[in-house]
N, C-alpha and C positions, 0 to 999 in steps of 0.2 A: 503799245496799244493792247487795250484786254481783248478777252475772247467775245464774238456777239453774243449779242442778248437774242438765243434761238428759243424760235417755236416748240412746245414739244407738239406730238402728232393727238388727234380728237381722239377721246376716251375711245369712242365706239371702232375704233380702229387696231385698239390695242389687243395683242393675241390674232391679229389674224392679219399683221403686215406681209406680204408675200413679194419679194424685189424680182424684178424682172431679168434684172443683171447679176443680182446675187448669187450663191453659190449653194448646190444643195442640202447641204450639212457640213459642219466643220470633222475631218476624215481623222486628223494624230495629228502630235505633237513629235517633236523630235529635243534630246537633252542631248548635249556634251558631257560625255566626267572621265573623271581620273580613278572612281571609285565604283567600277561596274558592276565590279563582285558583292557591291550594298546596294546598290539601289535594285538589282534585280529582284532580288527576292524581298525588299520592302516593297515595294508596286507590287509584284503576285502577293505580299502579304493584304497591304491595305485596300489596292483595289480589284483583287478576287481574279489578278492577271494570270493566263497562261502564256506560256512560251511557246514563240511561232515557230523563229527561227534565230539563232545564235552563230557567227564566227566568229575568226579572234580580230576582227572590225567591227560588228552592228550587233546589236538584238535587237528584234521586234519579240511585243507582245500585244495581248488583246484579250477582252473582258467582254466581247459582245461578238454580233457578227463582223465585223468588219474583219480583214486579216491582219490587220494591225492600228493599232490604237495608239501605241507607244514605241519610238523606237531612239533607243539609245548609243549614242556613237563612243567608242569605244580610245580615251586619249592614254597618252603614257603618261606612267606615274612620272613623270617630270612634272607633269600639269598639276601637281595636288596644293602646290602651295597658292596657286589661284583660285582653289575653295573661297577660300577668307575675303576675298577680294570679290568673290563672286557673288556671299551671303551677302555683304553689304552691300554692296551695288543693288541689288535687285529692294533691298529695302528703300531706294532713295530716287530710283529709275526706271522706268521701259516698263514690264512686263512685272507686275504684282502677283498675281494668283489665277489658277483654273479653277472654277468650281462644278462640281461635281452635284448632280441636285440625288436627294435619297427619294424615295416616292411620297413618305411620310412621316412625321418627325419620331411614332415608333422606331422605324427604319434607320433614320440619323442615329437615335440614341442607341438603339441594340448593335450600329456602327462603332459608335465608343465605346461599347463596352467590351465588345470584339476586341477591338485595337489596344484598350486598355487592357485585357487579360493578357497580350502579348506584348506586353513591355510597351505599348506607342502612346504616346500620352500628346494632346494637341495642345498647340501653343496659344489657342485663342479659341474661348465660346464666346458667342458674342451674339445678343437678338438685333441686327441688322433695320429690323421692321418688315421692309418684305419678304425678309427670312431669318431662320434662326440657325446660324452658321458654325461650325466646328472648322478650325484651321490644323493644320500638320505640313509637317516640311521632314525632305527626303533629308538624306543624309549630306544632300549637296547646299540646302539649303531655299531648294524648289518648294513653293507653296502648293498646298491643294486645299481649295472651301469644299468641304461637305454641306452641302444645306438643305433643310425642307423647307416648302414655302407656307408664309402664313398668313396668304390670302387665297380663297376658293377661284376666285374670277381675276382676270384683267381686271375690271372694274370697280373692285372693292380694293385693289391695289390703288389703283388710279384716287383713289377716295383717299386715300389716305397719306399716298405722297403730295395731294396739294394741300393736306393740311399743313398748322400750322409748329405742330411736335415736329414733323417731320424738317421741316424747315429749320427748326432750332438745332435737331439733330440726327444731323443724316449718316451719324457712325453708328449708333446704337446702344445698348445697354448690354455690360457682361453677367453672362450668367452661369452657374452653375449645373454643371449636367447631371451629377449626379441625382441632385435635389428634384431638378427638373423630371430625372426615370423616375423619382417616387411621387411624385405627385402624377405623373401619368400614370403609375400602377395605382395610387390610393381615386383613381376613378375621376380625379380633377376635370374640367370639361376642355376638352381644346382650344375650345374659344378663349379660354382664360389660360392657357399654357402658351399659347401664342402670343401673348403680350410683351412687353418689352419692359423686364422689373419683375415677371411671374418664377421667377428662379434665383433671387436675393435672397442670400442664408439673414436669417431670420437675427435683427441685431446689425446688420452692417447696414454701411449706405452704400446705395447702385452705382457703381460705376459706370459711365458715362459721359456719350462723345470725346473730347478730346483728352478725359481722364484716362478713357478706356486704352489709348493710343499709349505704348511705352515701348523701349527695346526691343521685349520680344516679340512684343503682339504688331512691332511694326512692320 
């Protein structure tokens, strides 16, 4: 039997659902690895983590107030041949990605470029629609979306996911970042950098929905 055919919730709702049972904000995550001594210092690299507290069992870190945002449990290099096994798994099952939102798609881009002058190079840009997303994966093979959003309102969102592009294609178009930081420095309007196709090298065709979807980007 498929899944029902659900309601989604009335536009004038959206951006200001408030659950009564729900939880007040999502607190950390927690990794396994066999690879501690990498992934610590790519998280303080990529997302600007300090070190709370370290044994030769756990790290925590954290990037805001909280006292930990991240905490890493600490397995024996016995466990490293479960990398591989791990990478693929997570492309075909359970738990895909955390995304991380930047405040503004400046913000995203001067992220890549950060990350890129330090050797990290993301495995996937891609215009989403109701965002314009950069992917990266740890050394373990954990995803993180960087994204800024590219709608103002809930309801210019809401506008756009019942159209009927969106419907045709709810993965998105690949874009190029870099392209995309020169068009935001050459004065472009955001309105028109936020589009989906506004960062196609000039000469190629957009890549797109299930085109966009291959090995890496999966």
């Amino acid at each position: 039997m498929g899944a029902p055919n659900m309601q989604a919730i009335d536009i004038d709702r959206l951006g200001k659902v408030a659950s009564k049972t729900g939880p007040s904000y999502l607190a950390h995550w927690v990794l396994k690895s066999a690879q501690r001594d990498k992934l610590v210092p790519w998280y303080r690299k990529v997302l600007g983590m300090e070190l709370v507290f370290q044994n030769h069992m756990v790290t925590f870190l954290t990037y805001d107030h909280e006292h930990h945002r991240l905490a890493i449990i600490k397995l024996p290099a016995a466990a490293k041949p479960m990398i591989l096994l791990a990478k693929v798994y997570r492309k075909f099952y359970g738990l895909d990605h955390i995304a991380f939102n930047f405040g503004s798609l400046r913000q995203l881009l001067e992220k890549h470029r950060e990350l890129k002058a330090a050797g990290i190079e993301p495995v996937w840009c891609i215009n989403h629609g109701p965002t314009t997303s950069i992917y990266y994966e740890d050394p373990d093979g954990n995803r993180l979306e960087f994204q800024s959003d590219n709608f103002d309102t809930a309801e210019d969102f809401q506008q756009f996911a019942i159209g009927l592009d969106f419907h045709k294609n709810p993965i998105g178009v690949n874009f190029d970042p870099e392209l995309l930081w020169q068009k935001l420095e050459a004065g472009v309007p955001l309105v028109e950098l936020r589009k989906r196709g506004s960062a196609t090298p000039a000469g190629k065709k957009p890549v797109a929905g299930l085109r966009a979807i291959n090995w890496r980007t999966l």
